[in-house]
PyMOL CGO cylinders between C-alpha atoms (Angstrom):
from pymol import cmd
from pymol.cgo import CYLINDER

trace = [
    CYLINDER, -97.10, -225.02, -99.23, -95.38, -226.92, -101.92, 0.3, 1, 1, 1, 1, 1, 1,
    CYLINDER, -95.38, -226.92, -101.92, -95.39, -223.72, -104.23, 0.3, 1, 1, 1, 1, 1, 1,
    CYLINDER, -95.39, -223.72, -104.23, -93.89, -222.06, -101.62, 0.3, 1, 1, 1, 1, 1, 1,
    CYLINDER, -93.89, -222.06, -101.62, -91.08, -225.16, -101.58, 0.3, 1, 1, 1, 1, 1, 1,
    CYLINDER, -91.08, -225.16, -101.58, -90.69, -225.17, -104.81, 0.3, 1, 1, 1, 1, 1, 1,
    CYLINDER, -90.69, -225.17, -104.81, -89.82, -221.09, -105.66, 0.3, 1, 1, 1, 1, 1, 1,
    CYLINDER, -89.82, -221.09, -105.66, -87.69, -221.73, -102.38, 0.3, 1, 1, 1, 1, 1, 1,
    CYLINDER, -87.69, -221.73, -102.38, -85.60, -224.22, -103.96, 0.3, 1, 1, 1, 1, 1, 1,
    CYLINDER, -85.60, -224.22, -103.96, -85.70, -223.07, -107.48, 0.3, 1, 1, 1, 1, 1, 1,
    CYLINDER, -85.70, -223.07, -107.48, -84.30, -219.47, -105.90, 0.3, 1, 1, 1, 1, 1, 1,
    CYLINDER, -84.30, -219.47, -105.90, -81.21, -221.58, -104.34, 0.3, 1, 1, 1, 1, 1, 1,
    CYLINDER, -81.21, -221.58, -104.34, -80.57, -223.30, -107.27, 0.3, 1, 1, 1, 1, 1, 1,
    CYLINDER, -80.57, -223.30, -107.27, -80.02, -219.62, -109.46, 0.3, 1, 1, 1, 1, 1, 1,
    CYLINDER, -80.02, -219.62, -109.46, -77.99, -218.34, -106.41, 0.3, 1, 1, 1, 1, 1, 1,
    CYLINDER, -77.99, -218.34, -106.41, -75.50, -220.95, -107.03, 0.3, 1, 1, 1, 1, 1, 1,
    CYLINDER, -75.50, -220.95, -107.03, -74.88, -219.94, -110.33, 0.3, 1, 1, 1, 1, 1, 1,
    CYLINDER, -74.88, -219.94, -110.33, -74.69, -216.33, -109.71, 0.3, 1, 1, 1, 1, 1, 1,
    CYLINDER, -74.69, -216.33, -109.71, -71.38, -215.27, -109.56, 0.3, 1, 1, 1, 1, 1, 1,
    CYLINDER, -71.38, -215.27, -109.56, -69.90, -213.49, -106.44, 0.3, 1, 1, 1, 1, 1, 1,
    CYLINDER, -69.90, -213.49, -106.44, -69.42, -210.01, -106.19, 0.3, 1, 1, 1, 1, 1, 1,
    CYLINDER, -69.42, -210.01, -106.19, -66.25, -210.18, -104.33, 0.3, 1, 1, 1, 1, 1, 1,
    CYLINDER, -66.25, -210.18, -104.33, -64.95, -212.15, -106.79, 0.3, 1, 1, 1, 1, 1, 1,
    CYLINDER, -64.95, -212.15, -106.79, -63.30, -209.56, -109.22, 0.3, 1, 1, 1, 1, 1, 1,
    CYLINDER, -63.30, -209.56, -109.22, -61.86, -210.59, -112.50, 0.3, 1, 1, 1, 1, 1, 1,
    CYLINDER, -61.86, -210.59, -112.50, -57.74, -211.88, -111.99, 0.3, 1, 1, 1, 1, 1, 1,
    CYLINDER, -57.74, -211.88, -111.99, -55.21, -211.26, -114.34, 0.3, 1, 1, 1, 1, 1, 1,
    CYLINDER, -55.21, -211.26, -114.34, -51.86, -213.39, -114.00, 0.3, 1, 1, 1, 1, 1, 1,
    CYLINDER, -51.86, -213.39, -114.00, -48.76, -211.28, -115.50, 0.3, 1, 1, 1, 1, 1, 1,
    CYLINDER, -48.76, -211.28, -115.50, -46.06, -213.49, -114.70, 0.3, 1, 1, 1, 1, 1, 1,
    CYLINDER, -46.06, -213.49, -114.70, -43.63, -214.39, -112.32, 0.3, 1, 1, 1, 1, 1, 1,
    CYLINDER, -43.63, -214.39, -112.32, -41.16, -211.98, -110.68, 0.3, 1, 1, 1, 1, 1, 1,
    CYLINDER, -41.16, -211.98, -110.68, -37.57, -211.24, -111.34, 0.3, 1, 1, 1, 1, 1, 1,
    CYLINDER, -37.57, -211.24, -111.34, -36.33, -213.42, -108.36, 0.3, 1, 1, 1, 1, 1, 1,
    CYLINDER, -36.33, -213.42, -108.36, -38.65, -216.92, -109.19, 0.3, 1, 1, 1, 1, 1, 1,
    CYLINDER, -38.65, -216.92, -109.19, -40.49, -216.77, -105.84, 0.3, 1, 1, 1, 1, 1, 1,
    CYLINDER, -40.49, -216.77, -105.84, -43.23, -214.67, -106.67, 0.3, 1, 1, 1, 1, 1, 1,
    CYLINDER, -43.23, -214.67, -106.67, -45.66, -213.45, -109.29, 0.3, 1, 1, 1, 1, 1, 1,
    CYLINDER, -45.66, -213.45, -109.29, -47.33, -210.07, -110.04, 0.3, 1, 1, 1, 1, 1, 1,
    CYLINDER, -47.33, -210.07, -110.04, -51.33, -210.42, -111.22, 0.3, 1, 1, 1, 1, 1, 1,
    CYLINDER, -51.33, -210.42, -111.22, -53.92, -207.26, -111.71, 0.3, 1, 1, 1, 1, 1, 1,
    CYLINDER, -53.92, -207.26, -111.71, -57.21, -206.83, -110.21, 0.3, 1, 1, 1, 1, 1, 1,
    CYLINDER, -57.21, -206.83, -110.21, -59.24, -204.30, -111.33, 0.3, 1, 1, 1, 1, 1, 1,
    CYLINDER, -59.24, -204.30, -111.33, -56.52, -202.39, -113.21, 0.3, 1, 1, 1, 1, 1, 1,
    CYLINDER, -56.52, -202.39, -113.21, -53.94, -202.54, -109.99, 0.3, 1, 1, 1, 1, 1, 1,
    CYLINDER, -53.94, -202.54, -109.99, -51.10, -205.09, -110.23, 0.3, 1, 1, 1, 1, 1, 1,
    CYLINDER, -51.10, -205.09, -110.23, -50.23, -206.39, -106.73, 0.3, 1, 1, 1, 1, 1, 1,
    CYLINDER, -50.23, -206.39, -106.73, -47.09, -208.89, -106.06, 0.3, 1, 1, 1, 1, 1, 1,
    CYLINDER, -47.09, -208.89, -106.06, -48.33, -212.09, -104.66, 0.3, 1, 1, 1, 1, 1, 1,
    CYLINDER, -48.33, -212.09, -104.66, -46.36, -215.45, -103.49, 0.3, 1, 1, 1, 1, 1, 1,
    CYLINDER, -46.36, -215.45, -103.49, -47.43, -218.85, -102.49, 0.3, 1, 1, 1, 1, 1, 1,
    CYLINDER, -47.43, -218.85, -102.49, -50.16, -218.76, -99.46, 0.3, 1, 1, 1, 1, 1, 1,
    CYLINDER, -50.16, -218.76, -99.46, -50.90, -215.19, -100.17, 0.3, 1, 1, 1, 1, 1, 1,
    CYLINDER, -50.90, -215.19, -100.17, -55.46, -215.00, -100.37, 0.3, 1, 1, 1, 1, 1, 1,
    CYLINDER, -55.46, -215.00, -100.37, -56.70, -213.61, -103.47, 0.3, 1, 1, 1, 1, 1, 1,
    CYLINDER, -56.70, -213.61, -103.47, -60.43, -212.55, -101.44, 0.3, 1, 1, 1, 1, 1, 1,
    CYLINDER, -60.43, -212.55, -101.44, -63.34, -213.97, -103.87, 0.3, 1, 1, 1, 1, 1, 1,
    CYLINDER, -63.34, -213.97, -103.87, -60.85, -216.81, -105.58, 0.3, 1, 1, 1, 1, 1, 1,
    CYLINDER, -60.85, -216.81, -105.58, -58.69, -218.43, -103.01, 0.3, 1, 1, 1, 1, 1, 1,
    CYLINDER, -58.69, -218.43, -103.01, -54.96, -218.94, -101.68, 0.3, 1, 1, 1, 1, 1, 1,
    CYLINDER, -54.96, -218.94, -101.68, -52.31, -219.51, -103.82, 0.3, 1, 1, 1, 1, 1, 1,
    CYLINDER, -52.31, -219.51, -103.82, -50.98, -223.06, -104.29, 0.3, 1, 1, 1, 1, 1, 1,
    CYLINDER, -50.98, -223.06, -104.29, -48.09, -222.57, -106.92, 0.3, 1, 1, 1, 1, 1, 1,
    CYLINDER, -48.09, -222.57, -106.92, -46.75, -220.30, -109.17, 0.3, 1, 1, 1, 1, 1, 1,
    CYLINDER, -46.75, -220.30, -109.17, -45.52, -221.26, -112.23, 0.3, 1, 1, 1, 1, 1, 1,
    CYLINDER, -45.52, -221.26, -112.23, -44.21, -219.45, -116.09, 0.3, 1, 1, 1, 1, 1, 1,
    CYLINDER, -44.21, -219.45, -116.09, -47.71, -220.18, -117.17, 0.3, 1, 1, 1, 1, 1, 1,
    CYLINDER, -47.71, -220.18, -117.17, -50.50, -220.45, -114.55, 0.3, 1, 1, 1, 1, 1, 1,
    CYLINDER, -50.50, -220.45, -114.55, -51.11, -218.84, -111.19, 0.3, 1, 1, 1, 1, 1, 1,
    CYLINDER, -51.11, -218.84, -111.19, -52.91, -222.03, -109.16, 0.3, 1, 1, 1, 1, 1, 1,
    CYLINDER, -52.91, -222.03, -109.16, -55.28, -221.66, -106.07, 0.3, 1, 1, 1, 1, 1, 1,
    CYLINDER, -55.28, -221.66, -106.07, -57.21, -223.63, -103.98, 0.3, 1, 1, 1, 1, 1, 1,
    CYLINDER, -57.21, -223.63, -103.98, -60.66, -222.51, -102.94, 0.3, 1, 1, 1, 1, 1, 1,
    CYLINDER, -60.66, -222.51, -102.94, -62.17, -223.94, -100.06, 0.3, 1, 1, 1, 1, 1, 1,
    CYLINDER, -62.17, -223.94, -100.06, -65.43, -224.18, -100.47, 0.3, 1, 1, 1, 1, 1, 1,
    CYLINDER, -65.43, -224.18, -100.47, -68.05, -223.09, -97.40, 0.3, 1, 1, 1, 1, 1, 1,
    CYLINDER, -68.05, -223.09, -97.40, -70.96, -224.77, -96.00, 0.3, 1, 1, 1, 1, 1, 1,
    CYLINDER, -70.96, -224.77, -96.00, -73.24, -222.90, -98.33, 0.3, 1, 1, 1, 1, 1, 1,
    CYLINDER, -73.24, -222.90, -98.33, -71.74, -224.15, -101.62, 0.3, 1, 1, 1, 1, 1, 1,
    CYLINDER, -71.74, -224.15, -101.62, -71.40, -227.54, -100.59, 0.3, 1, 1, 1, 1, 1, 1,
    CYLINDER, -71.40, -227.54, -100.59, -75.33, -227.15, -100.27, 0.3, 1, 1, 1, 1, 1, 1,
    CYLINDER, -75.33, -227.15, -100.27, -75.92, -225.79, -103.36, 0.3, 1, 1, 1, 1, 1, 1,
    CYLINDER, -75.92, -225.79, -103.36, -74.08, -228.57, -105.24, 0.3, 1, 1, 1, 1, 1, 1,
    CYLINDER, -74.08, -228.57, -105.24, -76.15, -231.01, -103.57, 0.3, 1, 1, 1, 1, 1, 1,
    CYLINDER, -76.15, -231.01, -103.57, -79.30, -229.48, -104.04, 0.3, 1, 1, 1, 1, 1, 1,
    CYLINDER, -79.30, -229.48, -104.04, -77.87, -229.58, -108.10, 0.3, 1, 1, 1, 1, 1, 1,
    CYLINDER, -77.87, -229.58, -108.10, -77.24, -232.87, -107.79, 0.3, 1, 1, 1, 1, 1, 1,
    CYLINDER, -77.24, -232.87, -107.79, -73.49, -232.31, -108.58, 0.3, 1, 1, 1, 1, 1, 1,
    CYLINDER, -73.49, -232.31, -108.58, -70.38, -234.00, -107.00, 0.3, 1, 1, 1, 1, 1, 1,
    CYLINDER, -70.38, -234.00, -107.00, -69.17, -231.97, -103.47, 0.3, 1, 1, 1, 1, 1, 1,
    CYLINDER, -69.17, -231.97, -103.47, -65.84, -231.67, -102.58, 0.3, 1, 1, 1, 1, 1, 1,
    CYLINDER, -65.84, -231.67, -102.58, -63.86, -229.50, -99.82, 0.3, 1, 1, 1, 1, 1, 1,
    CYLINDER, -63.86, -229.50, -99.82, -61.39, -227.55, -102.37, 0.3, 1, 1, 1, 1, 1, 1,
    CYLINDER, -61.39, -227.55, -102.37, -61.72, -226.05, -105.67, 0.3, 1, 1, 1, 1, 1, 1,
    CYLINDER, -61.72, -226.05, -105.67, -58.28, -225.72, -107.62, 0.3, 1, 1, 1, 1, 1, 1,
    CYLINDER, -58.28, -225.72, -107.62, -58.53, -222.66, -110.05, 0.3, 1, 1, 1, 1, 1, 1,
    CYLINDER, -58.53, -222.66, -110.05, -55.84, -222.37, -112.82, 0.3, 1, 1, 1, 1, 1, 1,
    CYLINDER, -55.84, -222.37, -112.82, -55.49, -218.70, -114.28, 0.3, 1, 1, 1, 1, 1, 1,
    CYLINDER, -55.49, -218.70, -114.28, -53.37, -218.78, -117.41, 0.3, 1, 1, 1, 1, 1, 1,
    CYLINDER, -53.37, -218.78, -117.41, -50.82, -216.33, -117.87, 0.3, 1, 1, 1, 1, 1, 1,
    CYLINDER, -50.82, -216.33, -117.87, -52.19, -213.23, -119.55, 0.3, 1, 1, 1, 1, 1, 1,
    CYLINDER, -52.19, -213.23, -119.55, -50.23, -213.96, -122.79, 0.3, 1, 1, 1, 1, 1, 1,
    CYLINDER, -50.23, -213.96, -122.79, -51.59, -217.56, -122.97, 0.3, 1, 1, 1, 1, 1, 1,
    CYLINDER, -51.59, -217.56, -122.97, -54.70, -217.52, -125.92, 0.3, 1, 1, 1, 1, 1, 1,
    CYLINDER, -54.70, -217.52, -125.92, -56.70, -220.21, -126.43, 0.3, 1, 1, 1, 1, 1, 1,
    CYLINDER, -56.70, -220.21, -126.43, -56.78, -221.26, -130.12, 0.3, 1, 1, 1, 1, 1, 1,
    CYLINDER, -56.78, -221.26, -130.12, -59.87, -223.03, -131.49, 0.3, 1, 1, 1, 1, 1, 1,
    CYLINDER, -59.87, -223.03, -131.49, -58.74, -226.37, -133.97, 0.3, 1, 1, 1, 1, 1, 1,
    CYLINDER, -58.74, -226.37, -133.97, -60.51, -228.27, -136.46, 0.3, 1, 1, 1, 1, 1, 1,
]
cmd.load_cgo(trace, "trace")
């Protein structure tokens, strides 16, 4: 019985780190001509997008600025779980910040 307890809980751990396969990789191009909105690309396809508009797999978006696209995430039931079971801090909403697409990340000394 504890085997069986164990593999059970070491097979929800590795589902939380799993990534979702809704979730598809989100590019942020920039904001559009007018300031209100912002174009971003998904799977090759650029779509226009504006504040409260859901990205499925990442969340809704918060703010749209020159450099980052920001979303909040709320997070279900099920992944408040997991991060207890991991012993990790739970909260309700996840902000993700995608950089602009011409943003690199330079390594320093």
């Amino acid at each position: 019985m504890k085997r069986i307890a164990l593999s059970l809980s070491f097979l929800v751990f590795m589902l939380g780190f799993l990534p979702r396969i809704d979730a598809q990789e989100v590019q942020y191009l920039g904001k559009l001509g007018g300031g209100e909105g912002g174009l971003i690309q998904i799977s090759g396809k650029d779509y226009e997008v504006s504040e409260g508009t859901l990205i499925t797999g990442w969340g809704t978006i918060r703010q749209i600025t020159d450099t980052h696209l920001i979303l909040d995430k709320a997070l279900s039931e099920e992944d408040k779980e997991a991060l207890r079971f991991q012993g990790a801090a739970v909260y309700d909403v996840l902000q993700i910040q995608i950089p602009h697409e011409t943003i690199r990340v330079v390594p320093t000394r």
